[in-house]
Each structure stands twice: as structure tokens, then as C-alpha cells.
C-alpha positions as CSV (number, residue, x, y, z in Angstrom):
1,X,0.0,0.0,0.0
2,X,1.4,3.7,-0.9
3,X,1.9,6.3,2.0
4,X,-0.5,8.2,0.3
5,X,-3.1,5.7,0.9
6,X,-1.6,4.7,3.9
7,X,-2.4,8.0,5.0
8,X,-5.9,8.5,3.9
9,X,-7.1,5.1,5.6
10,X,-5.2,6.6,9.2
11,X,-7.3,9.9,8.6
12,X,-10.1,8.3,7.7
13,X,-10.1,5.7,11.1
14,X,-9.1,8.9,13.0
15,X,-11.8,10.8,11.9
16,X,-14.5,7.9,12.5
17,X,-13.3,7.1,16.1
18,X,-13.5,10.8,16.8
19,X,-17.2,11.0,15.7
20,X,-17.9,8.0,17.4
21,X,-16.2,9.9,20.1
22,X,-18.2,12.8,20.1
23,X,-21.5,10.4,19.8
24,X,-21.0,8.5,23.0
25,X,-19.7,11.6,24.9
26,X,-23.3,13.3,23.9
27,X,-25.4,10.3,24.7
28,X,-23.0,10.3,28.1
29,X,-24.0,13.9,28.7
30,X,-27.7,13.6,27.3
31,X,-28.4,10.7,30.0
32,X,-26.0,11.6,32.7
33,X,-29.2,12.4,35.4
34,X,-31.0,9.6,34.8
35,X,-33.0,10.2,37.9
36,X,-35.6,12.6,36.8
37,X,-36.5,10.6,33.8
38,X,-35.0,11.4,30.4
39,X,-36.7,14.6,28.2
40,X,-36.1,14.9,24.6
41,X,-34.5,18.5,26.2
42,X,-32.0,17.2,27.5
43,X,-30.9,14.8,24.4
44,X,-31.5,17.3,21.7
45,X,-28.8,19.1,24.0
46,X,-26.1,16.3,24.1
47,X,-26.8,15.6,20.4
48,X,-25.9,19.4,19.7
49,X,-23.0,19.3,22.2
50,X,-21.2,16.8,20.4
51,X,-22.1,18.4,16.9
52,X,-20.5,21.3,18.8
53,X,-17.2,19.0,20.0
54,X,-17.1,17.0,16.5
55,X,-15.1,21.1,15.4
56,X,-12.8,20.3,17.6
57,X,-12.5,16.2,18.0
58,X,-11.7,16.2,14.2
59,X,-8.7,18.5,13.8
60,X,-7.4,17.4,17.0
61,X,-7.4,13.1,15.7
62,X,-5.8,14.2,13.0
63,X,-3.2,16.5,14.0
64,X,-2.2,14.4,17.4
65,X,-2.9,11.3,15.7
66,X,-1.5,10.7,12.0
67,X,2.3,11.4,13.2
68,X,1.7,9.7,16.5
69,X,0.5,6.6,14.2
70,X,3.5,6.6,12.4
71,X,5.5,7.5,15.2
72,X,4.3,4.5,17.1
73,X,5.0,2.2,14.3
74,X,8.2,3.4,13.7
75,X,9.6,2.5,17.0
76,X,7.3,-0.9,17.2
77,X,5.3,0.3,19.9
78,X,1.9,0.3,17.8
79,X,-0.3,-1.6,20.5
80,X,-3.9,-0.8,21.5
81,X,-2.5,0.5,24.8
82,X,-0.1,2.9,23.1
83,X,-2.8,4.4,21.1
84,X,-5.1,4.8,23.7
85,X,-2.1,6.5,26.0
86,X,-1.7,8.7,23.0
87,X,-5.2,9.6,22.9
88,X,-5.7,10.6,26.7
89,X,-2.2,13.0,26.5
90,X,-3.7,14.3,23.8
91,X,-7.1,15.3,25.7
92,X,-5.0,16.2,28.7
93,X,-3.1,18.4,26.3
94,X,-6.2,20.1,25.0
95,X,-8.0,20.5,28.4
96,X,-4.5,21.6,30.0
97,X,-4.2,24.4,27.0
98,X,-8.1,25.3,27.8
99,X,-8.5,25.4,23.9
100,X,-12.1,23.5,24.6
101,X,-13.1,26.0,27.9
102,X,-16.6,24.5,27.7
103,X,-15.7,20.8,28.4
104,X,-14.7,19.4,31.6
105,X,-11.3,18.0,31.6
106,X,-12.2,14.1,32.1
107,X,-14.3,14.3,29.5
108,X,-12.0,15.7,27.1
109,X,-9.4,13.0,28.4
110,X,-12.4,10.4,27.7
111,X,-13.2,11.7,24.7
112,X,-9.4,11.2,23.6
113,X,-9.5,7.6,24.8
114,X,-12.6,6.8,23.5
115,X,-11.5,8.3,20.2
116,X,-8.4,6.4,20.0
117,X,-9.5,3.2,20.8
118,X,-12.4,3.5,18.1
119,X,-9.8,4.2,15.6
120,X,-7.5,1.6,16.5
121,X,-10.0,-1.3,15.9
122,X,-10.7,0.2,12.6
123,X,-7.0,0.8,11.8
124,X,-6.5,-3.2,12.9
125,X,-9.2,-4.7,10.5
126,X,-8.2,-2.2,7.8
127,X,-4.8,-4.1,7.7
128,X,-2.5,-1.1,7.3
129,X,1.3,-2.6,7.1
């Protein structure tokens, strides 16, 4: 397989975890109280919160995670572990630099975990050497 396509099938799998991602962190947030009873309210606000995260979530997979994929299996340490440790310094990093103000920092560290790991299974059955 070329680099080029090499690299469109990494963006693409990083991309897809991070809307997956964003999904589960608005479903998360659109069911957190579950105490009251769920209102369509409340869910049409998670589903617009993670429309809302999906601008940031995006850039972020890509720009933390195409070089950290190479990176990674560069140096042989391209594990589901790795990528997942990548992920959550990567939502520490972007809670730490308060460039997303507006979500608590364990859920932008969950969001990077959740992210990664998404993208990892996809990267896995995609087969990319």
C-alpha cells in the first residue's frame, strides 16, 4: 500500500473514532441524570453538544494522531495500549491548554480515549502494514 493511501485510511479511522467519540460523549452527557426521567431537552442538547465537539474532535485526531501513528510504528510500539495513552495525552493536552473551555477535563481525556481506541480497531481490520 502507498503512503498516500496509507495516510488516507489513518485519517479516515481517525476521523471515524472521533465522531464515534463525540457520539458517545453526547449520549453520556444527554443521559448523565437519569434520575428525573429522560426529556427529549436534554438529548437534543447532548446531540448538539457533540455536533458542537465533532469542530474540535476532528482536527485534533488528525493532528495528534496521524504522526503519532506513524511514530508509534516506527519504533514498534503500535499496541492498543499505546494508542489509547496517545489519545488521553492528547485530551489532557487540549483540556490543559483550555482550547475547549466548555468541556470538563475528564471528558475531554475520555473523549481522547474513546477516540483512539475507536480508531485503532478500525485501523486493525483495515490491515494497514
Amino acid at each position: 500500500m502507498s503512503l498516500g493511501k496509507q495516510i488516507a485510511v489513518v485519517m479516515f479511522a481517525l476521523c471515524a473514532g472521533a465522531l464515534v467519540g463525540v457520539l458517545v460523549l453526547g449520549w453520556a452527557l444527554s443521559y448523565g441524570d437519569v434520575s428525573h426521567g429522560a426529556d427529549v431537552g436534554q438529548f437534543s442538547k447532548g446531540i448538539l453538544f457533540a455536533m458542537f465537539a465533532g469542530v474540535f474532535a476532528i482536527p485534533a485526531a488528525i493532528l495528534f494522531g496521524t504522526p503519532s501513528f506513524f511514530l508509534l510504528r516506527r519504533v514498534g510500539l503500535l499496541r492498543w495500549w499505546s494508542v489509547c495513552a496517545i489519545g488521553v495525552a492528547a485530551g489532557t493536552l487540549i483540556s490543559a491548554a483550555g482550547i475547549t473551555p466548555f468541556i470538563p477535563w475528564y471528558m475531554d481525556v475520555g473523549l481522547g480515549f474513546i477516540s483512539a481506541l475507536v480508531s485503532w480497531l478500525i485501523l486493525v481490520r483495515s490491515k494497514v502494514p
